[in-house]
C-alpha positions in Angstrom: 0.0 0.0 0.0 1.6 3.5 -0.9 0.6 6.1 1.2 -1.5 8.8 -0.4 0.2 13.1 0.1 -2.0 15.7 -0.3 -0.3 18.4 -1.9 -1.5 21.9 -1.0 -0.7 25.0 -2.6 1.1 28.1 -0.9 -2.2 30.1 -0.6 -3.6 26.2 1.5 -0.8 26.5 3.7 -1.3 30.6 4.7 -4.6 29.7 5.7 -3.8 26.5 7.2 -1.5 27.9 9.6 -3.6 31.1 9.8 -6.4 28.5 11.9 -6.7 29.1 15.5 -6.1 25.7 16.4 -2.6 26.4 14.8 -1.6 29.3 16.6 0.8 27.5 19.0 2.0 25.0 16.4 5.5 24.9 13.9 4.3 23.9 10.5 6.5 24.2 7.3 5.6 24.2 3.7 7.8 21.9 1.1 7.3 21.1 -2.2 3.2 21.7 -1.9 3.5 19.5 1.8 2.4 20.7 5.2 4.7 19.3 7.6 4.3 19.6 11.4 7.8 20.5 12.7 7.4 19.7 16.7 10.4 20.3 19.2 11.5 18.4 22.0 13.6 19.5 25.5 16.6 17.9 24.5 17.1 19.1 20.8 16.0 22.5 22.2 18.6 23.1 24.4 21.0 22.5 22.3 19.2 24.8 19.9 19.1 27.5 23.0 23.2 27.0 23.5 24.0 27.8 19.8 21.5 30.3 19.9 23.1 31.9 23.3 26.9 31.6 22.0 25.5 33.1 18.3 23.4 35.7 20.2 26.7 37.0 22.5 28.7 37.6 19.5 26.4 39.3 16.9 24.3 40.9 18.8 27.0 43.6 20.1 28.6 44.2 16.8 25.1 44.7 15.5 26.0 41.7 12.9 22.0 40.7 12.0 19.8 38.9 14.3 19.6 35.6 15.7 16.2 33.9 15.9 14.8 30.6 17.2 12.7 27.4 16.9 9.6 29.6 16.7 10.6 31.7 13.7 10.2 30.5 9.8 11.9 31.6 6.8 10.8 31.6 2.9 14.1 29.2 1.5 13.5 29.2 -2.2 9.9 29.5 -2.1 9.2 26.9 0.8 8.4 27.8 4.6 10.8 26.1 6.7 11.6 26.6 10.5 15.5 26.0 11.4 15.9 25.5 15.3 18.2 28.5 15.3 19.2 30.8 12.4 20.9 34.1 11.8 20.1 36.5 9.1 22.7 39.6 8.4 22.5 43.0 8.7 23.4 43.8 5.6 20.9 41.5 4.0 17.5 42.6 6.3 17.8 45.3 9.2 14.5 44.5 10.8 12.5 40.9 10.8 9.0 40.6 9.7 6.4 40.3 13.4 3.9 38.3 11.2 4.7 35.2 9.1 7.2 33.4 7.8 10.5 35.9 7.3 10.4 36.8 3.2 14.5 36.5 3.1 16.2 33.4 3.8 18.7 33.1 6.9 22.3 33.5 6.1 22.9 30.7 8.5 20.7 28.0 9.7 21.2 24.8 12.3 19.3 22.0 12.6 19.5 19.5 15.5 18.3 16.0 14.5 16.1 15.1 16.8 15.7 10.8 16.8 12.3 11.0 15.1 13.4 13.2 11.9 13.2 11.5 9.0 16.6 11.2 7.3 14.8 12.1 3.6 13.0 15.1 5.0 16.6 16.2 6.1 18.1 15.3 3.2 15.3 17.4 1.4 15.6 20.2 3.6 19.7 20.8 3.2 18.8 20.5 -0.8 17.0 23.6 -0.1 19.3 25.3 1.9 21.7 25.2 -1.1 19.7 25.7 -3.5 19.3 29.2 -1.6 22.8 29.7 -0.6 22.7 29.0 3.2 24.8 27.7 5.8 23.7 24.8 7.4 24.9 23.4 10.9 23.8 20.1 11.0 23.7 18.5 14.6 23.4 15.4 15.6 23.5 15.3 19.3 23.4 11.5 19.9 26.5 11.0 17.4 28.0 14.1 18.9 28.8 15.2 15.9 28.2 18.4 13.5 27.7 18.4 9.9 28.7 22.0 7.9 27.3 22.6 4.5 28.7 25.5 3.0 27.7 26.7 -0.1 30.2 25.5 -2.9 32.0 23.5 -0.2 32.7 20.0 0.9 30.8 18.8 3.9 32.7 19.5 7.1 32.6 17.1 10.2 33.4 18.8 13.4 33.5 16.2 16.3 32.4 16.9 19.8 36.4 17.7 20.1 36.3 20.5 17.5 35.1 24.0 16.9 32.2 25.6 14.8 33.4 29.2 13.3 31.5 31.3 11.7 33.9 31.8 8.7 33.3 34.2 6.1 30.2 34.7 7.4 30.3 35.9 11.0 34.4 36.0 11.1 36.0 35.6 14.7 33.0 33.3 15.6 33.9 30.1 17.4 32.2 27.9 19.9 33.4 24.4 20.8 31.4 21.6 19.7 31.7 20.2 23.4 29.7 22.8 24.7 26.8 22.3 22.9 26.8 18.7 24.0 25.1 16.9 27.4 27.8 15.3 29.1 
């Protein structure tokens, strides 16, 4: 038996989310699917310690801002919700206070929680690149971060190594350890 997906338009998904029984809820919209994008305590804490250590160094050299697992972003005409994701100055001054953010993040991380779906992640990084974004894939029961840099080879940085912000937010670093439960 092959399961049956209903594919909605972006005008199905506005009014979707727009319910009152969705108001509380973190939906995102991919290639004409409505996808429920619940957290948990554990990936959101180590959402909230990347978001902290991102937060501390942008935030006083008035870099861009920082949001959380709350906030969505249009990523190459999708709606998607990264756990934590940064969006430069330079690039938008002031985020939306309704809706899904019209310009991409410049940075987003995703912690892989046990019940994502390795295709829906897969899926989601395609449209990361597609829209030029760095991703910080984290996987917190491998201990382990995956970096996807546009027009770059996948980095691994181990529990032992250090994120940096590179190009992007240069002098940025936070050791992977730190975002990790002992």
């Amino acid at each position: 038996m092959v399961d049956q997906i209903n594919l909605y338009t972006v005008e199905d998904f506005d009014q979707f989310i727009a319910l009152p029984e969705n108001a509380d809820r973190r939906f995102e919209f991919i290639d004409g699917e409505i996808i429920e994008a619940p957290s948990n305590p554990f990936s959101s804490e180590i959402a909230i310690l990347i978001a902290a250590a991102l937060l501390s160094f942008v935030k006083p050299r008035r870099l861009g801002r920082i949001t959380g697992e709350g906030a969505g972003y249009i990523v190459a005409g999708r709606r998607i919700s990264p756990d934590v994701a940064f969006v430069a100055a330079s690039r938008q001054d002031q985020l939306v206070q309704t809706g899904y953010n019209p310009v991409a993040p410049d940075l987003a991380v995703e912690v892989v929680a046990p019940t994502d779906r390795h295709p829906a992640i897969r899926r989601k990084l395609a449209i990361y690149a597609e829209a030029g974004v760095l991703v910080w894939l984290v996987y917190p029961t491998r201990r382990l971060v995956e970096v996807y840099a546009p027009d770059q080879p996948v980095q691994i940085v181990t529990a032992d190594g250090m994120l940096d912000g590179g190009s992007l937010l240069p002098g940025f670093r936070l050791s992977a350890s730190e975002i990790f439960p002992d």
